[in-house]
KEZAFI-455289 format. One record per residue (C-alpha): residue in one letter; x, z, y. Coordinates in steps of 0.5 Angstrom, whole numbers, plus 2048, in hexadecimal, padded with zeros to 3 digits. Layout:
N
   doro    c1    c3    c2
      a     X     Z     Y
...
END
This chain:
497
   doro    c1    c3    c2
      x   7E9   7E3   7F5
      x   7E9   7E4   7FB
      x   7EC   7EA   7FF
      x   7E5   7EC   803
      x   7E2   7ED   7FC
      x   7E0   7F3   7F9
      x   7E2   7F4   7F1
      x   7DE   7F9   7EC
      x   7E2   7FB   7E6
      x   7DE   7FD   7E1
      x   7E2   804   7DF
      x   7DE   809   7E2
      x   7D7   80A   7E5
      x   7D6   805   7E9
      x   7D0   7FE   7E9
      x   7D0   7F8   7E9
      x   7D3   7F2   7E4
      x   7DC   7F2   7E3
      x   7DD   7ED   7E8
      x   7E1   7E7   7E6
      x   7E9   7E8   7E6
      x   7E8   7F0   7E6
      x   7EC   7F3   7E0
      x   7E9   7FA   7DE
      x   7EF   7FE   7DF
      x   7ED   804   7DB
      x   7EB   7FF   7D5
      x   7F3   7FD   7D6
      x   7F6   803   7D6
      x   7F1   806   7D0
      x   7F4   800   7CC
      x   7FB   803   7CD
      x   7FB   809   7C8
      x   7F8   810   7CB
      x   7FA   815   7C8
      x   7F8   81B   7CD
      x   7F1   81D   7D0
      x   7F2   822   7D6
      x   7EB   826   7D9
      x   7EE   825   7E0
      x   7F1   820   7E5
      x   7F7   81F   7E7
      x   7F7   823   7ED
      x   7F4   829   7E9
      x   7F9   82A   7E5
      x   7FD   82E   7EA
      x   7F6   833   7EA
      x   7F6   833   7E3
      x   7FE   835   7E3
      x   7FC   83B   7E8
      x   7F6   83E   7E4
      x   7F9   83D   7DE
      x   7FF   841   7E0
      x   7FB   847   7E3
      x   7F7   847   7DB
      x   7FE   847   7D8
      x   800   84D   7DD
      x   7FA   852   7DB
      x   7FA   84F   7D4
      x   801   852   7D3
      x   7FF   859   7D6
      x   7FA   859   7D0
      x   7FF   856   7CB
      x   804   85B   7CD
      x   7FF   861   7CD
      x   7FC   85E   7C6
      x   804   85E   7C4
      x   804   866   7C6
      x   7FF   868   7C2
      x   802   865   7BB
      x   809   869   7BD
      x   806   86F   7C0
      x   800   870   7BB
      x   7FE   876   7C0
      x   7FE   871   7C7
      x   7F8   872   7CB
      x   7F5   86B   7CF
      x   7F5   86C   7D6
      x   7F4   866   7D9
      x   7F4   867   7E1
      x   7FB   868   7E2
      x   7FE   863   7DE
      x   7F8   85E   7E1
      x   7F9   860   7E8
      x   801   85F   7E6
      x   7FF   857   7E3
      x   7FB   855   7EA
      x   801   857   7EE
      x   807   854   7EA
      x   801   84D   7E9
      x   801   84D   7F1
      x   808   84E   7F1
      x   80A   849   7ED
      x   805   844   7EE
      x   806   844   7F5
      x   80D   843   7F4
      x   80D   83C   7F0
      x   807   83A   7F4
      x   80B   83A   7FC
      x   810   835   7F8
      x   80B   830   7F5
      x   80D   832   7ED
      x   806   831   7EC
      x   807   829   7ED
      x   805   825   7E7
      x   80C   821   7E8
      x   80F   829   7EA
      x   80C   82B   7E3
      x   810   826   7E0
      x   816   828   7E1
      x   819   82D   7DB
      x   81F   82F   7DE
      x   81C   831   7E5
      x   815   834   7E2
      x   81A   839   7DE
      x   81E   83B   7E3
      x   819   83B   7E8
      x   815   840   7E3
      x   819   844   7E1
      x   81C   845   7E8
      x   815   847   7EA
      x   812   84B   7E4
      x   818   850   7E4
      x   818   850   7ED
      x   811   852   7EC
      x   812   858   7E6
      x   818   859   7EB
      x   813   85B   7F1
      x   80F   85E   7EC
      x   814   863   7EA
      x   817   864   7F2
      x   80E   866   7F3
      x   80D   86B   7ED
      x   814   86F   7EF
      x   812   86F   7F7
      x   80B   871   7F6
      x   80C   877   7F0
      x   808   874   7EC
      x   80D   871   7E7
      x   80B   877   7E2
      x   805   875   7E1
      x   806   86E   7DF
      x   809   86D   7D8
      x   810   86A   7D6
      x   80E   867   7D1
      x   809   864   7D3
      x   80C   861   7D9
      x   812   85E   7D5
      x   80D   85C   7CF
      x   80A   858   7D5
      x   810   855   7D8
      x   813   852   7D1
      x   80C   84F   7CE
      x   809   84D   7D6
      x   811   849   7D6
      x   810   846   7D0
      x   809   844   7D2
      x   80A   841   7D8
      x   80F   83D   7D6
      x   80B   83B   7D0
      x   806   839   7D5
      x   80C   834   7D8
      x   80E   832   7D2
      x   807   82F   7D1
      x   807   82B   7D7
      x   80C   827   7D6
      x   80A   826   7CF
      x   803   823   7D0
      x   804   821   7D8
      x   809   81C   7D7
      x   803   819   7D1
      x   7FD   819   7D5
      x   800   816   7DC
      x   803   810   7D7
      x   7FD   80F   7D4
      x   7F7   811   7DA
      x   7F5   817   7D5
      x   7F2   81B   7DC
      x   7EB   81B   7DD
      x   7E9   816   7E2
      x   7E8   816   7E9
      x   7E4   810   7EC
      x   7E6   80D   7F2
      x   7E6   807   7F6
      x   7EC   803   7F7
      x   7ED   7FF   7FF
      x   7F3   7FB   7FE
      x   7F6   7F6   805
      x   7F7   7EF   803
      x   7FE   7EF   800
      x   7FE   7F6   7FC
      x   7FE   7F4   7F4
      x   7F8   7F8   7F3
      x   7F9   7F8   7EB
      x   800   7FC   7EC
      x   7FC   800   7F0
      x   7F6   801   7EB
      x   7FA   803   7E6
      x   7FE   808   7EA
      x   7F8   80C   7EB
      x   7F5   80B   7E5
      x   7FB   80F   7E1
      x   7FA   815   7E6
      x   7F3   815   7E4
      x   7EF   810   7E9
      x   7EA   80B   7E6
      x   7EA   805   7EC
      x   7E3   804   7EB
      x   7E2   7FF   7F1
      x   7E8   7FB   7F5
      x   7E8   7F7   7FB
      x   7ED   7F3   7FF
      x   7ED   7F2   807
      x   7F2   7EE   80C
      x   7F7   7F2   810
      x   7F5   7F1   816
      x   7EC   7F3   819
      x   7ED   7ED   81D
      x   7ED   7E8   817
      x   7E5   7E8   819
      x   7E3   7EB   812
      x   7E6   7F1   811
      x   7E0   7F5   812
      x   7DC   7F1   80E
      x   7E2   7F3   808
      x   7E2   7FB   80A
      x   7DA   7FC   80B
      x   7DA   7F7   804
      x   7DE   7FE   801
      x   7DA   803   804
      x   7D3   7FF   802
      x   7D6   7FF   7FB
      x   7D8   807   7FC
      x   7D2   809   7FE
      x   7CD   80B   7F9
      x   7D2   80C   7F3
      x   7D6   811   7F0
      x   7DC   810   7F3
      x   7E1   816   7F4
      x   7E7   813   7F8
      x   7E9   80D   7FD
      x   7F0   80C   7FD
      x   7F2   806   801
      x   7FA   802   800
      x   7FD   7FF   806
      x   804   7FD   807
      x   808   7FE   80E
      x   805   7F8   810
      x   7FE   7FA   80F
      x   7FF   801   814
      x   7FB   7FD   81B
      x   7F4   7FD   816
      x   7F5   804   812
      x   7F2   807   819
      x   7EC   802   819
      x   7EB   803   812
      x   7EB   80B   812
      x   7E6   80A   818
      x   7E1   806   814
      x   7E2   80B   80D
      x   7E0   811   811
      x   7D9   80F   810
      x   7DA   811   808
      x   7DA   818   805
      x   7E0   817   800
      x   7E7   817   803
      x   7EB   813   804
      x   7F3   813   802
      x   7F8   80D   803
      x   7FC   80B   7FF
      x   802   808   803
      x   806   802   7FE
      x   80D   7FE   800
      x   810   800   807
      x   80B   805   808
      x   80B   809   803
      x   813   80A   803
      x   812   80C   80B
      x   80D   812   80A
      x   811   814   804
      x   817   816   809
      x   818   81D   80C
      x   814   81E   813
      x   815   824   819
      x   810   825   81D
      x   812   825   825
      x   80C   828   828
      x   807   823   827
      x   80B   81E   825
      x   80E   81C   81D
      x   816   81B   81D
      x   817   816   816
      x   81D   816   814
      x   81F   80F   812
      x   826   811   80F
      x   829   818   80C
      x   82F   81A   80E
      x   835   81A   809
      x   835   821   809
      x   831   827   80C
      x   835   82B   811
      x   835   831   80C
      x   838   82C   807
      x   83D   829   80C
      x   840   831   80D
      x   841   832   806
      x   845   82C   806
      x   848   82E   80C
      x   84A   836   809
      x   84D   831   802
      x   851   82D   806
      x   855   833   80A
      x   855   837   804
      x   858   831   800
      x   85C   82F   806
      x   860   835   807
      x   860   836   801
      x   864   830   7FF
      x   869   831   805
      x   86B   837   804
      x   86C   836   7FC
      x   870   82F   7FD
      x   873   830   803
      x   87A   831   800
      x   878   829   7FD
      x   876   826   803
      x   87D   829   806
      x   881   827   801
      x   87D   820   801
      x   87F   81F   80A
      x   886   820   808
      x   887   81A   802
      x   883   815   807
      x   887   818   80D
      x   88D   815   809
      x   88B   80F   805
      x   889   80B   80A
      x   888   80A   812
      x   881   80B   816
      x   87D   811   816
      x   87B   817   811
      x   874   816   812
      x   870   810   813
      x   86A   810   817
      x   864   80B   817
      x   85D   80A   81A
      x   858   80B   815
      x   851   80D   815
      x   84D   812   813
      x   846   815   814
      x   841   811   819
      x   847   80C   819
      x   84C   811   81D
      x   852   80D   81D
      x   858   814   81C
      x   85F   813   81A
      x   861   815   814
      x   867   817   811
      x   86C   815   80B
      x   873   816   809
      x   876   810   80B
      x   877   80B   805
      x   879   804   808
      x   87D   800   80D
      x   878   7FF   810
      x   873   802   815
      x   86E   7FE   815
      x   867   801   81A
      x   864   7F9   81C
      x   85F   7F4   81B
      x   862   7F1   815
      x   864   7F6   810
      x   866   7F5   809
      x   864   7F9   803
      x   86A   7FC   7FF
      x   86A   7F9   7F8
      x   86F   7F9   7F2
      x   876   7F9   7F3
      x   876   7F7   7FB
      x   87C   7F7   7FD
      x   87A   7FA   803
      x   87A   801   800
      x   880   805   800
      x   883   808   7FA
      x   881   810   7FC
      x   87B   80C   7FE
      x   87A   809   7F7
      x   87A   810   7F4
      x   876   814   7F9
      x   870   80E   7F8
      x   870   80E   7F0
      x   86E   816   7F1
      x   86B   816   7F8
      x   86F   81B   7FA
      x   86E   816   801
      x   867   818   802
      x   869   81F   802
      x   86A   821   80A
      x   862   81E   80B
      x   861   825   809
      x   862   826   811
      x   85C   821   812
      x   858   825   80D
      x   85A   82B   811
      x   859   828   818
      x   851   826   816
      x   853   81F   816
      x   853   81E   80F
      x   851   821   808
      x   854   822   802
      x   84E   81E   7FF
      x   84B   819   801
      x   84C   811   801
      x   853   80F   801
      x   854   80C   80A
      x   857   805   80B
      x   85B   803   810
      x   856   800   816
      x   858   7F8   816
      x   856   7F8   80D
      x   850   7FD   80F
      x   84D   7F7   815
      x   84F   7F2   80E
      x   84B   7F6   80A
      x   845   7F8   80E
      x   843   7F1   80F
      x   843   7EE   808
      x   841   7F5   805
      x   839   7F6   806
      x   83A   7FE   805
      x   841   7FF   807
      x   840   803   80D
      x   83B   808   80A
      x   843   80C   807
      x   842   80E   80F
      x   83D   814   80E
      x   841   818   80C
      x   849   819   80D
      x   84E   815   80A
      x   852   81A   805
      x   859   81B   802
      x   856   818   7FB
      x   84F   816   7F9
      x   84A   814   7F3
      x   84C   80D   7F2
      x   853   80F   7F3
      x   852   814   7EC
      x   84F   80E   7E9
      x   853   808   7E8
      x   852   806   7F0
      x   859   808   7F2
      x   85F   804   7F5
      x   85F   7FD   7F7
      x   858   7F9   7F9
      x   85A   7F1   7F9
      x   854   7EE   7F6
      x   84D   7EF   7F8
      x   849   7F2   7F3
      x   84F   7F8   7F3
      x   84D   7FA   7FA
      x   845   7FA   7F8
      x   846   7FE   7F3
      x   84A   804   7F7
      x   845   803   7FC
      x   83F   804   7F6
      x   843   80A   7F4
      x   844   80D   7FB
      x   83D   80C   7FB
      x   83B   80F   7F6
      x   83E   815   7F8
      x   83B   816   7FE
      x   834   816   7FB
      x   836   81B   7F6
      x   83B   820   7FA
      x   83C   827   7F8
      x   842   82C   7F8
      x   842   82C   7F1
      x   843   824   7F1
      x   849   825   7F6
      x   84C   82B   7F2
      x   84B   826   7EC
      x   84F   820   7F0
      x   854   824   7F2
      x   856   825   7EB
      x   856   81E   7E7
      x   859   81D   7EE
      x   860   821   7EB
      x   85F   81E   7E4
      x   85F   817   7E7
      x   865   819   7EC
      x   86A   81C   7E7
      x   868   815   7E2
      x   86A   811   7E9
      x   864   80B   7E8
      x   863   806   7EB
      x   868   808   7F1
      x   86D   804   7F3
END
């Protein structure tokens, strides 16, 4: 088939024989079991969701009034009180999950948010409630009972309401059980359309017509191409064009939208492949121009603070309690060997910022050069103290003053000395990306089995997978969980030598 033709697909509304090579991705998909038949489109659910949570609000007023009157036989309905109370909690509570998007299909699914979310709205609202009766001394009027009647049934009944979403959505996306929108389809050459197809047609799309263009308008028949689909539109019940382009097809995507303004429908773009990852990046807006942002920092500078305020604390915590053992350690090196108590070395840290960090003494040796040998088992350059003091890592205690100082953190991936981070970062893809954050005293991969020696390859890539993972994943939570098996694992003494 050639990429200028325009295919029917006999699933919806439109004339004309199936051309040849053009499956009906609606009979496709109504093969593959469809259990759930939804009333509405995709993008209605999120109106559907609000409008049965204001019918689930007042319905709980006159459940719990009709509750009342089964407890107190002598109860009077009144009606406008309670009402008026039900439309401002609806407006409060409706309000508060609309700004953060909770009416989302996809924010619909998640159980554990919805529920936190609901409750936290439901009783914020009845809490604004309660603060108005008292402050506008109407509070007397309005009965008691009525109103905790009405908060204990309107919970149950919102989170029923949830409850179902996520029992009958998950189906219906599945197997394309929403009502049917009926759209036409421009894909540039490139763009697998069936993958396209078939993405819209679980989100409540029938593709009735698909066309295919080149890239570029200077091919000579892209005209022809978009002027066949607006032929093939015009006159047919078709609700939406949605177009599928690529990073490579953004030069035409103006041309196109020109030429499509003569319809009435609108017109979405359905960005694929290197498009589609940019624009779902977070955008700022400086005056008239849009700043995208390509790469996240680690962390935020709020996240970096708390860090900060961790690792004083624990710093100064540490030095104050061990100091009697950092002293009594100085001593024994003192009079064990010649050289210095404390070893200094170039590492680096955050942005690649080299910094000296500082160790107890360990070996004969002061090695800070462009050739420097790990430490393994039973090296004879370890000295006897040394020996004892690296089986425990009382020798990387005095790095607590690079944590105090800012060079470091008590978290994070373990430094190298600088000629094995040059090695390393040259065979090692990912390697540098341990910069975005400070180095630390200990670090997740160090509390999983990635500790001590790194003389093969495959241990380096673990420890920097680790490190990694890290990263993407911090919280203060983590690092206090760090620090703990970093304890256990210190008092066992593995992998250190």
């Amino acid at each position: 088939m050639k990429p200028s033709d325009t295919r029917l697909i006999v699933e919806g509304p439109v004339a004309g024989a199936r051309i040849e090579g053009a499956a009906s991705i609606g009979s496709a998909q109504g093969k593959s079991g469809l259990t759930h038949r939804l009333p509405f489109s995709y993008r209605g659910i999120g109106q559907v969701a609000m409008t049965l949570d204001v019918g689930l609000i007042f319905a709980a007023v006159m459940v719990g009034q009709a509750l009342t009157a089964e407890v107190r036989p002598s109860f009077q309905f009144d009606n406008s009180r309670e009402l008026a109370a039900a439309a401002f909690v609806a407006v409060l509570f409706v309000t508060s999950l609309r700004i953060r998007d909770l009416y989302e299909p996809m924010q619909l699914l998640n159980w554990r948010l919805q529920l936190r979310s609901t409750m936290s709205a439901w009783c914020g609202s009845f809490l604004i409630l309660a603060s108005g009766l008292f402050a506008w001394r109407i509070g007397e009027s309005v009965s008691r009972i009525d109103l905790v009647l009405f908060w204990c049934v309107g919970g149950l009944a919102l989170t029923a309401h949830r409850l179902g979403w996520l029992l009958v959505l998950p189906g219906a996306i599945r197997t394309g059980g929403l009502r049917r929108r009926q759209v036409a389809l421009l894909c540039f050459h490139g763009v697998e359309p069936g993958a396209v197809s078939r993405t819209l047609y679980r989100y409540g799309n029938a593709v009735s017509m698909l066309t295919t263009v080149r890239r570029l308008p200077e091919t000579g028949d892209f005209e022809t191409q978009v002027d066949g689909l607006i032929a093939s539109v015009r006159g047919q019940d078709i609700d939406e064009i949605y177009v599928a382009a690529d990073l490579a097809d953004a030069v035409s995507l103006r041309e196109i939208g020109g030429r499509l303004r003569v319809l009435p429908q609108s017109v979405t773009l359905l960005p694929v492949g290197s498009l589609c990852e940019l624009l779902a990046r977070d955008r700022v807006d400086l005056g008239s121009t849009i700043a995208v942002e390509l790469q996240r920092a680690a962390l935020s500078q709020f996240e970096r603070a708390r860090k900060r305020v961790f690792d004083i604390a624990c710093a100064l915590a540490g030095l104050m309690l061990l100091s009697p053992l950092l002293a009594a350690t100085a001593v024994a090196i003192h009079f064990d060997s010649s050289g210095p108590i404390l070893f200094r070395q170039t590492r680096h840290g955050f942005n690649g910022r080299p910094f000296k960090i500082y160790k107890f003494r360990t070996m004969r040796v002061l090695e800070d050069g462009a050739v420097i040998r790990q430490a393994t088992a039973n090296d004879p350059r370890v000295t006897r103290v040394g020996k004892f003091l690296r089986r425990f890592s009382i020798d990387e205690l005095p790095q607590l003053l690079n944590v105090l100082s800012g060079e470091m953190s008590l978290v994070g991936p373990r430094p190298h000395a600088s000629a094995h981070d040059k090695h390393f970062s040259e065979i090692l893809e990912k390697y540098t990306f341990r910069n975005h954050v400070k180095a630390g005293l200990t670090g997740w991969a160090q509390v999983n089995g990635a500790r001590g020696e790194t003389d093969t390859l495959e241990k380096m890539q673990r420890r920097v997978e680790l490190d990694i993972w890290y990263i993407n994943h911090w919280s203060l939570w983590l690092d206090l969980r760090i620090v703990m098996r970093t304890l256990r694992i210190v008092l066992t003494g593995e992998n250190a030598h």
